[in-house]
Structure formats: C-alpha cells, structure tokens
N, C-alpha and C positions, 0 to 999 in steps of 0.2 A: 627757735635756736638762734643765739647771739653769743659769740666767742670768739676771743683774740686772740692768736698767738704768736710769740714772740722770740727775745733770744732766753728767754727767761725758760723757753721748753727744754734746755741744754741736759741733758743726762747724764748721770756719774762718767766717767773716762776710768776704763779698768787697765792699769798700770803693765799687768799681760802681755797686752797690746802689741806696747811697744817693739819688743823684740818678737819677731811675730811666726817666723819658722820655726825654728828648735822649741826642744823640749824648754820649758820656762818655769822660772821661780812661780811654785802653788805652796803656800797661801802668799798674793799676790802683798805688796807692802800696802800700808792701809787700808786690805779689804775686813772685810766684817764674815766670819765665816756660820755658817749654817750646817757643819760635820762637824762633830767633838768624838775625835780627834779631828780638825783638815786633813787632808790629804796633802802631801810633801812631794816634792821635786823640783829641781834645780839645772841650769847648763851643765852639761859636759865641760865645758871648758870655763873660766872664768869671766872673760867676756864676751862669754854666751858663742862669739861666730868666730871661726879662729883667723887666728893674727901672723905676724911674721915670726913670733915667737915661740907658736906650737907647732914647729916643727912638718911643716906641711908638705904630703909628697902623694903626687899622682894617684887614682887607685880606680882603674877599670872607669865605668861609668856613675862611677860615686862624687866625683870632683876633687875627693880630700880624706887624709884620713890622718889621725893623731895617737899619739902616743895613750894608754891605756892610763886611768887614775886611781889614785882612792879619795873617799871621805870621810869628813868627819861634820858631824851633826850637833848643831848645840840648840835647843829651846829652852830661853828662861823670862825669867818676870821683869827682869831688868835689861837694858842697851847693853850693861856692864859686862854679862855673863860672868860675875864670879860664881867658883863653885857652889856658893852657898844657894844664887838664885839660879841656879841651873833644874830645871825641871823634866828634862829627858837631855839623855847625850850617846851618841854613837859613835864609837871611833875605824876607820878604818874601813869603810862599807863599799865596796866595788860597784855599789847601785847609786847611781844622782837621781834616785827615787825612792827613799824609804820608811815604811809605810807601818811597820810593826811597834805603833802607840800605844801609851797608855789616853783614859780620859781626861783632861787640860783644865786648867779654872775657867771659869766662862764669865763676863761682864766685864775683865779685865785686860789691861792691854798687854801683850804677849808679846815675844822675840824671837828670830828666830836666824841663824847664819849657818854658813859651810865654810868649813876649811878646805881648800884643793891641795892634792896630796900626790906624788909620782908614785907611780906602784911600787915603787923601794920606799915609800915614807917619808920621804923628804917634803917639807911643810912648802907650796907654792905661791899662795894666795889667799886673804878670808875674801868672801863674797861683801857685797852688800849685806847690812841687818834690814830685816824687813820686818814692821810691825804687825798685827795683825787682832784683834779680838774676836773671842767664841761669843755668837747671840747665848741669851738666857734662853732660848729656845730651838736652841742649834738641837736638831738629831742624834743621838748618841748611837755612836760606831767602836765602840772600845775592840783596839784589836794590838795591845798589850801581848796577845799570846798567841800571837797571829802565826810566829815561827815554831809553835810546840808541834811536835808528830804524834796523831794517832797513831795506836797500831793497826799494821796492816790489816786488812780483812777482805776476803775475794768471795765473790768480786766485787770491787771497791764500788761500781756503778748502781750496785743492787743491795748493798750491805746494810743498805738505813731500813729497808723492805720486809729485813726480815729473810724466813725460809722461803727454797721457790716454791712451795703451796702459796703462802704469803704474797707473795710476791705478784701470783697470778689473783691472788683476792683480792689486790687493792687496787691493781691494777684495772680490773671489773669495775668497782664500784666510781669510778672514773668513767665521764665518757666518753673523753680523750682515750684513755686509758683502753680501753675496750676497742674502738676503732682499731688500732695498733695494732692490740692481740687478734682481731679480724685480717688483719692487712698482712701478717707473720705469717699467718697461714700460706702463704703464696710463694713465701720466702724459699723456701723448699724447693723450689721448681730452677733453683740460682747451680743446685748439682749437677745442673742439666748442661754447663753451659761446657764449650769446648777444651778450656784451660781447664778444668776442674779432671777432666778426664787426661790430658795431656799436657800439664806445665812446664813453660818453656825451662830448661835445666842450666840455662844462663839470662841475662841481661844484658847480655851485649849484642844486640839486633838495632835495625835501622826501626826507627819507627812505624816504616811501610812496611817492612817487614814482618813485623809483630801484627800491623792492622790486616794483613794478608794471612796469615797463621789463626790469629783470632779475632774476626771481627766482626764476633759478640761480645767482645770484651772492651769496645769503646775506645775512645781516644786518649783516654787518658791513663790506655794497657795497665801497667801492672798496681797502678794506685786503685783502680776502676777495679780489679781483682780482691784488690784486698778490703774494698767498701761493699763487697759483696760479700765476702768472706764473713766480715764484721756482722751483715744483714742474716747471715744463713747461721752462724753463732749464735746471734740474739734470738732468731726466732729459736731454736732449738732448745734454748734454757728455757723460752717462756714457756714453751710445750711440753718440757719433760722430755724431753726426746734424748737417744745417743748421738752419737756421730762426731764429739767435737773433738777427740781426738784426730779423725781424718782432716778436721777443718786445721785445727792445731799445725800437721805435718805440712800442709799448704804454704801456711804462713810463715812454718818456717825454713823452708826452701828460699822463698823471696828473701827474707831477712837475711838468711846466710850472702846471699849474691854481693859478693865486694866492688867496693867501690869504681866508679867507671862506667857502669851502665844508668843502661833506662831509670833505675830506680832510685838511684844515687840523690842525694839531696841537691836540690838549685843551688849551681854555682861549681857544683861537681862536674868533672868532665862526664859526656854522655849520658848527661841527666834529660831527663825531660824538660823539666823549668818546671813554674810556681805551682803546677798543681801536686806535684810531687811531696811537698809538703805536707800534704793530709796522710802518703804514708803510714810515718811512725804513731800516728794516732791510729789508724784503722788497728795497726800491730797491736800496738797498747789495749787497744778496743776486746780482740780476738784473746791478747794474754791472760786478760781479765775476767772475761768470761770461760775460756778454759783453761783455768788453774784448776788445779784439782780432778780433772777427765782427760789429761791429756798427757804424756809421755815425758820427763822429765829433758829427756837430751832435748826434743823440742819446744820446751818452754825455753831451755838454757839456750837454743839458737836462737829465737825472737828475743829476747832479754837482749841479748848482744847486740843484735843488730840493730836493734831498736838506739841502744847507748851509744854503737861509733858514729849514728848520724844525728841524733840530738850535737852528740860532738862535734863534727864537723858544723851544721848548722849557727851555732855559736859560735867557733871558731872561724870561723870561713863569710859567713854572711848573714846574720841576723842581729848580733852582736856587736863582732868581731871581725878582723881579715887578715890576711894573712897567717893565719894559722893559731889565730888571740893575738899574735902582737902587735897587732894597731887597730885600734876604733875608725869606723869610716864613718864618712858624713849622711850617709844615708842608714847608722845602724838605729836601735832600738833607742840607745841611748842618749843621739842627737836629736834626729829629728822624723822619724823613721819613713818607709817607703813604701808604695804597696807590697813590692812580694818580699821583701826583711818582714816585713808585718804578718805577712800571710805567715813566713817559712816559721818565725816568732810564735805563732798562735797555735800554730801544729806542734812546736817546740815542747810548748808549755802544756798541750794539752796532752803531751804526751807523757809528760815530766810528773804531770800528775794522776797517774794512772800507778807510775812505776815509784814515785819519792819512799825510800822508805823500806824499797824492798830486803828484805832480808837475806836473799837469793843472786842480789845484784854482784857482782866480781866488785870487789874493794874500789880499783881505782873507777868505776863506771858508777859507783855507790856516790862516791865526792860529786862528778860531774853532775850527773843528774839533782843532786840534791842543788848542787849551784844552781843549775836551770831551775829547777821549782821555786827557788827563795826568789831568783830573777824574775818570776813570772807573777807573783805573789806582790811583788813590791809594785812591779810596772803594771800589771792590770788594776790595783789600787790606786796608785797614785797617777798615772799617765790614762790607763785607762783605754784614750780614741789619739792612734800615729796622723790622723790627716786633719788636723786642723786645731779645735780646743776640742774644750769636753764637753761644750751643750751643743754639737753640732758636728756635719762631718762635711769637711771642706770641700769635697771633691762631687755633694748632693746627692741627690737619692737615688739616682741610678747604680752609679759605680759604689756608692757610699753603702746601699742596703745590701748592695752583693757582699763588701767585706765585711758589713757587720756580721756576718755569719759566721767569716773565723774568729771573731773578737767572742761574740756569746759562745762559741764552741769552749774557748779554753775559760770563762767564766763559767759555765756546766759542769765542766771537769771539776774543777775546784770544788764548787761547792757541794758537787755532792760525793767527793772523794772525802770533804771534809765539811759536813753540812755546819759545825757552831761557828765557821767562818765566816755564813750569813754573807755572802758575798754580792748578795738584791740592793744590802744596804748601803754600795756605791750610789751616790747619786748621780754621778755621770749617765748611767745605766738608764733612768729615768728623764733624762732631759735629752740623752738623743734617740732614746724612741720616739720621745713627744717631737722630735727637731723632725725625725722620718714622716709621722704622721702627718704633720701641721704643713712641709712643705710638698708634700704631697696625697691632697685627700682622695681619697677612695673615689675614684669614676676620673680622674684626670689622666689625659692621654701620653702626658710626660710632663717633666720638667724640667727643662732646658738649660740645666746647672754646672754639667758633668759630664761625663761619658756613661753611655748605654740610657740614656734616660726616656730615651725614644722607642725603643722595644718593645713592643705592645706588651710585655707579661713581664718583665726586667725584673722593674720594680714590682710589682703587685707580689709576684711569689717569693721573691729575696724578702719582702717586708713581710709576709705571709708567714715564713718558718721563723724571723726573729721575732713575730710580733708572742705568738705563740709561747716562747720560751721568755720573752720578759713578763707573759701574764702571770707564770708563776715564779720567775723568780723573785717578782715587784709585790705578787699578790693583785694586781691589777686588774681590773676589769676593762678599763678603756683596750689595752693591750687586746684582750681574749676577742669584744665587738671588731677589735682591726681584722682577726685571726677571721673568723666568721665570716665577716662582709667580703672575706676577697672573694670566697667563694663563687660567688652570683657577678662580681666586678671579671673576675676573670672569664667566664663564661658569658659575661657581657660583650670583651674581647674576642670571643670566636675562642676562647682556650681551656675549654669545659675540662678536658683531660690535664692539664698543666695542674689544675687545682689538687687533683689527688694524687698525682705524682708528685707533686712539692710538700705536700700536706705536712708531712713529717721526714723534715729532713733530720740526719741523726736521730732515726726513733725511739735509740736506747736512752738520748739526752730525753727526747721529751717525755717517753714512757716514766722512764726516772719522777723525771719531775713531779709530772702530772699524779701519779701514783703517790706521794706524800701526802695526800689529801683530797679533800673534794676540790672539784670542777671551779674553777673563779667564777664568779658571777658576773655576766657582761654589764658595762656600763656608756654612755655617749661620751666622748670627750668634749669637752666644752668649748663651743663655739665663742667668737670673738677673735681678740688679738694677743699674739704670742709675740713675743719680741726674744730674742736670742742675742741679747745686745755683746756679750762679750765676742762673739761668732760671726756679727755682723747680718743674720738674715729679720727680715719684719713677715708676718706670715698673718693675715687675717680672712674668718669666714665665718657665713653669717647663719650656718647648723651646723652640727657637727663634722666632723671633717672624716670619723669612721664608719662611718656608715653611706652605705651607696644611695637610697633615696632620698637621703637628706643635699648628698650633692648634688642633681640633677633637680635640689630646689633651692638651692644655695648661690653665691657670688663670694667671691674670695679674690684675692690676691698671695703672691709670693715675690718678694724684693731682695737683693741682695747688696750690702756693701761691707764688702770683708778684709777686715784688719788683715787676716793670714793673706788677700792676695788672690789672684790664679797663677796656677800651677801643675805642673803633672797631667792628671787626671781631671781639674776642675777647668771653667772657663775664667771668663771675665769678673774683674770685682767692680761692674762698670752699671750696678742701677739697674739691671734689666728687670724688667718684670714682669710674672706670668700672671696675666690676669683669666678668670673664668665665670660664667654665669649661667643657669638653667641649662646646666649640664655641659656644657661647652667649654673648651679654651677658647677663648677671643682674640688669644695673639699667642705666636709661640716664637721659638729661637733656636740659634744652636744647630741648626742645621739637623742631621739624623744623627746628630751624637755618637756617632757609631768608632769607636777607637784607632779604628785607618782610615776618617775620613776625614781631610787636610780641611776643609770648608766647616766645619763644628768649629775650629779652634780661629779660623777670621773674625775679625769682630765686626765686620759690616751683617756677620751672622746671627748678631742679635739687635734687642729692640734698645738701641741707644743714639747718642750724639755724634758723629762724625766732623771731623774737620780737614777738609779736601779730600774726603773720603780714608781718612786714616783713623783708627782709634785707639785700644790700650796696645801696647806689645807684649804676647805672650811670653813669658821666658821659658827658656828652654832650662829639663833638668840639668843640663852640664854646667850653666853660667852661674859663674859665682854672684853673681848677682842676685840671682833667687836667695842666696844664703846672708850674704852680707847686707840685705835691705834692711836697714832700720827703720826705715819710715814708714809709717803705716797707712798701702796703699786704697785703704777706703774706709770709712766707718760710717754709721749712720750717726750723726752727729745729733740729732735735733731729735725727739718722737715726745707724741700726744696724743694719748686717746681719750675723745670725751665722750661722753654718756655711756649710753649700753650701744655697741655696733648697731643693734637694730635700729636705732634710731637717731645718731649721732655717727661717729668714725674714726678717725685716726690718721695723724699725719707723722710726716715725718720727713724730715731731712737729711739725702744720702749724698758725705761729701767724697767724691772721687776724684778728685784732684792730682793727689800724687799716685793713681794709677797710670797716667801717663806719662813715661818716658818721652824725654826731647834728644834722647841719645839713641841711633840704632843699633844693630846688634844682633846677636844669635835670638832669633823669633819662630813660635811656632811649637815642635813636638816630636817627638822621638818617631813617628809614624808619619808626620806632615807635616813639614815645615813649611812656614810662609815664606814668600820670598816678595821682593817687589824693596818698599821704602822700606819697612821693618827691618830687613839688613842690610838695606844701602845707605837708607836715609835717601833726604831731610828729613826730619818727624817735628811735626809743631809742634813749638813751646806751647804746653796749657795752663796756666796763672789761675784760673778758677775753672772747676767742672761741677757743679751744684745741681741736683736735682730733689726738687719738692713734690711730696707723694702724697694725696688726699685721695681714701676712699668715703667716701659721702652716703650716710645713710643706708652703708650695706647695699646703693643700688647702681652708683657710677664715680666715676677714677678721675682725677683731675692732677694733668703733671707740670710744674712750671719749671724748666732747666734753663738754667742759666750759665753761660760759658762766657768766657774771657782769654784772649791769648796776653803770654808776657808783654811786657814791650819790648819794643824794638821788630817784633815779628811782622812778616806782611801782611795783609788782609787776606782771610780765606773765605771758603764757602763751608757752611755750615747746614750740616744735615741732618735730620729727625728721622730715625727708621723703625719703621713697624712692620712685623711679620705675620702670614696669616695661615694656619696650615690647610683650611679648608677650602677646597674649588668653589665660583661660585662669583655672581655679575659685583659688580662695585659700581654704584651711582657717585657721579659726582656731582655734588650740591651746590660746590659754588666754589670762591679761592679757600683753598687750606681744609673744605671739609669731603668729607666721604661717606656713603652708607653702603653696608658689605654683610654677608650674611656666615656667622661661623657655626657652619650647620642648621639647628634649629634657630640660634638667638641671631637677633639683628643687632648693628652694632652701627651707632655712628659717633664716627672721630671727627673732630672740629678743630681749628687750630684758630687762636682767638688772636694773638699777637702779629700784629703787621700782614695775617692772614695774604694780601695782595703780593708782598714780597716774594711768596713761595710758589717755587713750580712741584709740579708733583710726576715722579715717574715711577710707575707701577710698573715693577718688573718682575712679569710672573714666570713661576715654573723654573727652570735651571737657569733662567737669564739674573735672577737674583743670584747666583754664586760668582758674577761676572760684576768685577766693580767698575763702575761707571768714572771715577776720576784717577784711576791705579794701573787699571788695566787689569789686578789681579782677578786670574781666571778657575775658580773651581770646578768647572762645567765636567767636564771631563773623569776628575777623579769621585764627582760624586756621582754621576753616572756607574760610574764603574763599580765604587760601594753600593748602592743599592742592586746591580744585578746579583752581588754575590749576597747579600747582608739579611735578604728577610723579612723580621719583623721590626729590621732597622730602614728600609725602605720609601722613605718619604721624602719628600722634596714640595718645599714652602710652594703651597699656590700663588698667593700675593707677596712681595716686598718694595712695600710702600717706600722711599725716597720722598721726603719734603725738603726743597733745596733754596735756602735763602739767595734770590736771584743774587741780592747787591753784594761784595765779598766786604767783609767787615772784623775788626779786631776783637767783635766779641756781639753777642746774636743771644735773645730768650725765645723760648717756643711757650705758651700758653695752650696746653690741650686739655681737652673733653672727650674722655671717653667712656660711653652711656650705652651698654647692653639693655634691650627688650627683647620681652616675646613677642609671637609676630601677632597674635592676635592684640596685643598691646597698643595705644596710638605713639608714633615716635615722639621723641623730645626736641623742644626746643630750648638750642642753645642760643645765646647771644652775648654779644659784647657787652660791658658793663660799665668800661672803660679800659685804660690802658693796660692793664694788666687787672683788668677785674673781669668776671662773667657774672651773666644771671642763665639759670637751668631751671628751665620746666618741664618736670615729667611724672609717669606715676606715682611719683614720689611725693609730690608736690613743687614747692618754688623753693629754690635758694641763689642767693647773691654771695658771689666770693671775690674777696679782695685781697689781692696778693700786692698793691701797688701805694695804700692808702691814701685813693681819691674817695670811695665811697664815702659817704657821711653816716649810714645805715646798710652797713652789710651784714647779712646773717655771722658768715664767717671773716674775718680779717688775720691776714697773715702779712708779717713784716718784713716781707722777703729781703728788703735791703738788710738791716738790724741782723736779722738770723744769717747774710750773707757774709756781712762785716764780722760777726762774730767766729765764724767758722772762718774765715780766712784768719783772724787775730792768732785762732788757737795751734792751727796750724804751720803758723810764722813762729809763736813759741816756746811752742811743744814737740813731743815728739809724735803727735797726730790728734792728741787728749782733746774734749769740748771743754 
C-alpha cells in the first residue's frame, strides 16, 4: 500500500450548509438532483433568521415569533422566468414547503425562486434564484396529483385488503402478518382493565390523582387509554368479533372532555405535555376501525374532538401561536422542535385518517383538510425537524425514539392513500441507513445525543422503525435490522423488551405487512458511509445489521456537523466512537440521560480541551443558536481507498467555528453549565483540525491540530479519552497506555512530543470533576443514576493527556490499536515528527502526516490540507 493524500481530497461543499438551523432552500443552488421531481422548501422568512424588520416579539420558550406568510412558487428553464419558460408556478401557498410536482426535464439546467408574500398578499421580497439539474438517472417520483382525494373508504387502514375475510388471509400468508394476529389474541384481556369498567367522567384530575384511580392505565392516563382502546379495536376486527361499539362509546367520552384537562393538546392548559399528542391518532385510529359498528352520535363526538385539537395543535403550537396569528421560531415551518414535531406527527397522522370525510361539520371539513395538505407537503419535502434529511441531528438515541412519530404519520399516508407511494421519499432511506450505520447492532451506545446510553433505547426505537421501513422501502437490509435486534436485545438482559416493542402500531405494520409477501432479509453493506451534507463519517468492516458480524467487526462513528449541537444533540467537536470484537473501546457523553448536566460538558467527550474548556453548548432560548451563520463544523477533507478490508479512510474534521471566544447562556433546559461558559474568559480557537485514519479495518490513527488566535496567552492543552469498562491500565511509557475494554485489548500511544505529556487517569465520578474549571458533575450524576436505570453508568477510565509546557498551539499524534487478547500486542513507534510506523496482526505500515518520510506507505499533507481548510473558511461561509 502506497498513497498520498492531499488538499486535492476536498469534497463538494453543499450550499444547505450554510444557513444551517431553519428549514432551508431544497433543491440546494447548484446541486444535481437524483428525485424527478426534488423535493422543494424554502425559509419562512426571506433572510432565512429573522431581522429587525420581521417584526419580532417574545413568545414563551420559542425565542421569537413572526407574522404568518404566503407564497408563490415559480420553476422554469430560464433565470428570466417569463411566462413562456415557466414550467410549474404556484401562487399564494401558506406552505415554504411545496411538494405537489409534475415530472421536470432532466439533463438540463433548471430554476427555481419564491415570492414572500404578507398573508393579505402584499408582494415582500423574491428570494434568491437557485439553479439546479435532474440526473438522467434521477428516480422518478411524479406527484403531480399528489392533492387529488380519493374517496372515502373505512376503514381507510384496511381498505387496500379488501373484505375482513381478506384481510385476515393476507394477513396469514405474512409472517409478520401472522405474529400480529397471534399477539391480538391477547388483546382482549385490555376490557379487563379498571377505566374500562369505570371511566373517569371528566379530565380535570391532578395527574396523581388519575395514577391513584387507575394505575393500570400508566402514566401517560388517558393517551395510555385510548392506545389501548385502539389495541382492543384492531384486535376485534381482525377476529370478527362484536364489541366496538362499546369501544366506540369509550372513545367518545374522552373526546368530548373540553379543553383544560389532562387530555387537552400540549400547550393547552392542564394538558399532560408531549405525549398527549398521540391522542387524536389513537381517536382517529378507533374512528376508523368503528365506522360502520358503532353509534352515530358517538362517531359525531370523536370526529369533533378529534377536529377542535388538531385545531388548536396548529394554532397554538405545532404550526402556529397564538391562536394562528404568528409563526414561532420553534414551529414546523421554521425550524421545528421536538414536541412541535412530535404534536405535528400526531397532527398529521390524524389529519389522515379523517381528510375527506364526508361527515366532518363544514368548518372542521376546511381545517383538517389544511392540516392534511400541511402534512403532505412537509413530510415530502421537509421530511426530518432535527437536522437535514440524511441524518437526525440529535443521534440515535433521542433520534430513533422520534423517528417513530415521523414513520407513524408517513404510514397514515400511505396507506390512507397507497398511489401516493410515499417509500419513494428518499429521505426515508438515507436516515434509516444514517440509524443503522451509526449505530450497528451489538453497540452499547452512542454518545451523540440524549438517551443513547439506555441499554434497549436504541435497539427497540430502531426495532419498530426498522420494521416499517422494510416495507415501505421494500427493503431487506431494514427487515435483517428488524430480526437481529431480537438476540441483540436479549443479549442486553432485555429478552422481554423484544416482543413487547415488536410491533409498535400493529395496525401500521399489520397494514403494511399484509400487502404482500414478507421482504427478504438482506446484510447491509459493510464499509464506509459518509452522510456528508449531515456532517457524520461512519465505517465498519461487516455488516453493521447483523449481531455476529459485529462482535467480528471494528468500525468507527465521527461527527462534524454543519447543523451544530443543540437541544437534544451534544457536541459537533470530532468525537468518536470507536469499537472492535465486539466492544466499544472508548465512549463519551456521559449517561446521556436528559437530566443529566454532565452529558452536555464537553470535557464529557473524547476531544481537545484548552485549559480545560471546550465547545459551549447553546442554550434553546439564545438567539444565537438561530442567527448562526457560520457553519460550526464539517468534515471538510474525506478518502477512502481500496476496499476497507484492506485499505481505509481518512478524513478531515474541521471544528473551528465550534468554538465560541464569547460567553454566555451555556448548557440545557435540564442542566446548565456554569463556571467560564457563562462568565468567561473562553479561549479564542483560530484552528481546531482533527485528522481521522482507520487503517486496514484494524486500528485508528488521530492527528489534531489546534491553534489559538493571536494575541491570546499560552494555554494548556488536553487530549481526553473515555473508557466505559472497569478494568487495570498499564502504563508503557510517556504518552502510552494499555487498558482492556472488556474482552479487546486496546493500546493508545501518543507519538508527538510524547515526553511533554502528563497523564491523569481520572476514574469513576472523579471524571465528572474538571481538573482546571473546577466544574463539578459529581453530584448530579450520582443522583441521575440512582433514579435513571438503564441510564446508569459512569465512565470507569477518563484519560487527561496534558501538554506540561502551556503553548499558543499544541498537535497530539495518536494510535489507537484494538486486539484480541489471544492476539500478540502492536508495536507502535515513532517515525519521525509527526510520522509513525505500526506493526501488528495486520502487518507493517509507516504513516506520514509531516512529509519527512521518503517511503511511507501512507503520506498525508497535514500542513497543505490544514492551509486549505483554514483558506475556505476565511472565505466562505464554511464551504471546502
């Protein structure tokens, strides 16, 4: 192996990027699209983050909220857009998202702008024109007629099926299908439960209250009722059984209960909050199924109720605030939230149960139907609220939890309206593969996000979607993910978690499943994935869905994200999960667990410190998360040569302008940090570069390179690794270590000025304690784990490597080489200044990051590739 790399490795820069919060111009100006028709969306506002000019005023915990728009749509073959070359135009559309195309010319270059428009019509601003071309090999998605109404048919979930004899035969000849109708059986036993016999006759109870009245009916009372309700509905249809008119009279008790209580939508006084949401879908769910066995006045009470909280929902909070008259900064439309998102996906998914109906009251007929077109256009063209759309910003913990309400109201859809073919999003496909790849089946978490620590989090949230994208994609890699969690979870200690999650929404997947035969499993294909517009690098060396492919496998997971951390997400600071023969070999992030203040410090992951400071989190209230332009990470550089197995992949992740030199509101709605992050000083960081080599699919190689502005003083400069398993740690010499993570042995070397560095291993809770801050997590992570569970963990090792001498700018040269222990260890050695030579199972390789070698296997031109990314930088507005 003999290979250089350069600044010549530079990767397209996707123009996205740039404005990196809000909803943003898709099809991006100069991209090349692979959907005929793309998929369309634009700012809320004109300059995308709003200004002094839109009218900006307070609004709860949103930061902002603006005057409501319209628009207008032009796509033509010319910059000119006269009428003649105008090829679709849309006037007047209350969606900056809209998606109902015809098929486009393809090989040629394309147009496309927005008019911003005051909901009275008044002409405000045209956007940017943005060019764009359809491949000759783009996908065709024609959806032209995407707004047409079938007519109604109930139940709309089972209509494509057939009669229910039908319904129960295809269901059979499934062997998904079959499971289900095995599992229904059981369903039955849901009359038994204490509401069922005694429903409470209002909604206006304390919560303890209700958990003392009934508590087999869960915490989540009267939503936890109506998912039951839903459960004991389905099964009864698929058995032929009577009874749904009693189920019916149930459902509409609750639905009558006005506004004020427990059940009332998030944002409603005496609501529960975000789960509340699922609601008007369970209603929907139950309406559906007992239309036509159920009592006329009590369909007309769940219809109702159903309609005044979709209403409010859009009005109030998902959309809307204030009552519709102003857009907030956190709605659907900007840049959305988790629970807008959440209350949004219930919205819609309810929206399409009911579009249409003939039975709806006139002005409840308009509303919903608005929500359905609303829901139609943003799951097309928008698609995923946290992040872009090959990726979910916030990782796979928190990220695979909500993708569940996302495929919930894509379900709805299509099979309310199967020629809508709604599989044929490719969003849909590229953040399954984003769920999969950065986290493969047998990994203990991944330290991205919140919840990702949870021994079952992930595995059964990606379990139910994997499931349901195997058929709505046709997919087989999806169905092997579905399969293998099985034995992965019951690897976990969570044998039972598997068939209680099996089928969440089982009328969704029954549906589905029932359309056809079973999908055929298939591996997904090992190697490397890059999510470049999203910012994560993800490689491994078998498959990544299947459980003993990993426990024979080495992978890594990297992140540096355009969109930032935020919210729900951590850092966009390089960190990386590396794993091998089954093992994570380093982890971060603390227990991830959403009240635990120590997840969201950044000495809580594997990166760079400077005097012990790193990124500062922003909080959601600071306008600053909103008005960032700059895009505070990307991976700037990436190369992968040969086949992984036997070559590897590098890449260059530039984090530079993740670091604020300004303090400020830091931290998290649950824990905030305190200490410099909002007193200050925060060092000026001028360069944060780190280069990332997985080598032969058998060991990791990081060179980081840091620099402060000038003018700042000499700091101390830190390298930190995290290790989650107990267990002795040899020290080999200056800068190296060997540590054992679990079964795989692992030793770290540090090849650069190695002598410079002291090392303080600070195990157990003494890591939540920073050593030049003072800031102390000790305390509140203790306290999270005794309540928290399967969030419970606390890093055995947190390695500190601390450049004695303090200096304006510091590189660390590391190696780090997973074996088995029957294996013999590796020798690493210096090579020169910033070169090494590695000898291990692998065989020999020399790498030169510095070009002194004369003959090095690998050569990389760290200077060249560092000049360059600093150039682009200086500018751009982050582009390589």
């Amino acid at each position: 192996m003999s290979l250089s790399i350069g600044a010549e490795a530079a990767r397209p820069y996707d123009r996205a990027c740039d404005d990196n919060r809000c909803i943003n111009y898709r099809p991006a100006d100069g991209s090349r699209a692979l959907l005929n028709p793309p998929r369309f969306s634009w700012p809320y506002l004109p300059g995308v983050y709003p200004g002094p000019d839109d009218a900006l005023e307070p609004y709860d915990t949103t930061g902002f909220s603006v005057a409501p728009a319209l628009f207008t749509l032009e796509v033509a073959r010319t910059e000119r857009f006269r009428p003649e070359d105008l090829l679709f135009k849309v006037e007047r559309t209350p969606f900056n998202f809209y998606n109902a195309l015809p098929v486009l010319p393809v090989g040629q270059p394309l147009f496309w702008r927005v008019a911003y428009l005051t909901e009275a019509g008044a002409h405000r601003a045209w956007s940017p024109t943005h060019g764009f071309t359809i491949e000759a090999h783009a996908a065709t998605w024609d959806r032209a007629r995407m707004l047409e109404r079938t007519p109604p048919a109930r139940p709309r979930l089972l209509a494509h099926l057939g009669s229910r004899d039908e319904i129960r035969r295809r269901g059979e000849a499934n062997e998904d299908g079959r499971e289900i109708l095995a599992q229904a059986a059981r369903w039955n036993e849901l009359s038994s439960r204490s509401w069922w016999r005694n429903l409470p006759e209002t909604d206006r109870l304390t919560r303890q209250a209700f958990i003392e009245r009934h508590p087999d009916a869960g915490g989540n009372n009267f939503t936890n009722i109506c998912d039951e309700l839903a459960h004991l509905a389905f099964a009864r249809v698929l058995n032929g059984q009577g009874g749904l008119d009693e189920i019916a009279a149930h459902a509409a008790k609750i639905a009558s209960y006005p506004l004020g209580g427990l059940s009332g939508p998030e944002g409603a006084p005496g609501s529960f909050g975000a789960d509340v949401a699922q609601l008007p879908e369970f209603l929907a769910v139950i309406y559906d199924l007992c239309h036509g066995a159920a009592k006329e006045a009590d369909l007309a009470a769940i219809r109702a109720g159903i309609a005044w909280r979709l209403a409010f929902t859009h009005d109030n909070f998902a959309c809307r605030c204030h009552g519709g008259r102003r857009v907030q900064g956190y709605s659907l439309a900007l840049s959305g939230s988790s629970h807008p998102v959440e209350s949004g996906m219930g919205m819609f998914s309810a929206a399409a149960l009911l579009d249409g109906d003939p039975d709806l009251a006139p002005g409840d007929r308009e509303k919903i139907e608005r929500i359905y077109e609303y829901g139609l256009h943003w799951l097309t063209g928008v698609t995923n609220g946290f992040g872009t759309e090959e990726s979910w910003n916030e990782g796979p913990g928190y990220g695979n939890s909500k993708m569940q309400w996302l495929l919930n109201a894509v379900c709805y859809y299509d099979l309310a309206r199967p020629e809508l073919r709604m599989g044929r999003n490719p969003a849909l496909k590229a953040i399954g593969d984003f769920f999969l790849y950065t986290s493969p089946l047998g990994l203990r978490g991944a330290p991205y996000g919140n919840g990702a620590s949870k021994r079952d989090y992930v595995l059964r949230n990606r379990m139910s979607g994997a499931l349901r994208l195997a058929y709505l994609l046709e997919d087989g890699t999806f169905r092997r993910t579905w399969s293998q969690s099985l034995p992965a979870l019951a690897a976990l200690g969570r044998p039972g978690q598997a068939e209680a999650k099996m089928f969440w929404r089982p009328w969704l997947a029954f549906a589905l499943a029932a359309r056809g035969p079973s999908v055929r499993e298939t591996d997904a294909p090992a190697g490397t994935r890059l999510f470049a517009h999203a910012g994560w690098l993800c490689a491994s060396t078998k498959a990544p869905n299947d459980l003993e492919a990993f426990r024979d496998s080495a992978g890594m997971v990297v992140q540096a994200r355009p969109v930032g951390g935020y919210q729900h997400a951590f850092y966009s600071d390089g960190s990386p999960q590396l794993w091998a023969f089954g093992e994570a070999i380093n982890y971060g992030s603390g227990t991830t667990g959403n009240g635990e203040p120590f997840a969201y410090a950044a000495m809580s992951t594997n990166n760079v410190m400077v005097n012990g400071i790193g990124q500062r989190h922003l909080c959601h209230w600071d306008r600053e998360h909103f008005r960032q332009r700059r895009v505070p990470a990307q991976i700037a550089r990436f190369a992968a040569y040969r086949e992984l197995s036997e070559g590897g992949v590098y890449a260059l992740a530039d984090l530079t302008n993740g670091f604020s030199a300004h303090a400020g509101p830091a931290g998290h709605w649950w824990g905030d940090q305190t200490g410099p992050y909002q007193d200050g000083p925060l060092p000026s960081v001028a360069r944060a570069l780190r280069h990332i080599l997985f080598v032969r699919g058998r060991y990791f190689v990081f060179l980081d390179d840091y620099a402060l502005a000038k003018g700042q003083p000499p700091a101390a400069f830190s390298w930190l690794w995290h290790v989650l398993q107990p267990g002795p740690v040899e020290r080999l010499g200056a800068g190296r270590i060997r540590y054992a993570a679990g079964s795989t042995r692992v030793d770290l070397a540090h090849l650069h000025e190695p002598e410079d560095l002291a090392l303080d291993d600070r195990e157990g809770l003494q890591g939540a304690l920073n050593p030049f801050t003072g800031e102390d997590y000790r305390a509140a992570v203790e306290k999270h784990c005794a309540r928290g569970g399967g969030e419970a963990l606390v890093m055995a090792h947190n390695f500190w490597f601390t450049a004695k001498k303090r200096a304006a700018s510091r590189r660390f040269l590391t190696v780090v080489y997973p074996t088995r222990q029957e294996e013999p260890a590796p020798r690493i050695e210096s090579a020169g200044p910033l070169a090494v030579r590695v000898a291990g199972p692998h065989g020999e390789d020399t790498i030169d990051f510095g070009g002194t070698l004369k003959a090095a296997d690998l050569a990389i031109d760290a200077e060249a590739l560092a000049e360059a990314a600093d150039r682009t930088r200086r500018t751009g507005k982050g582009g390589a």
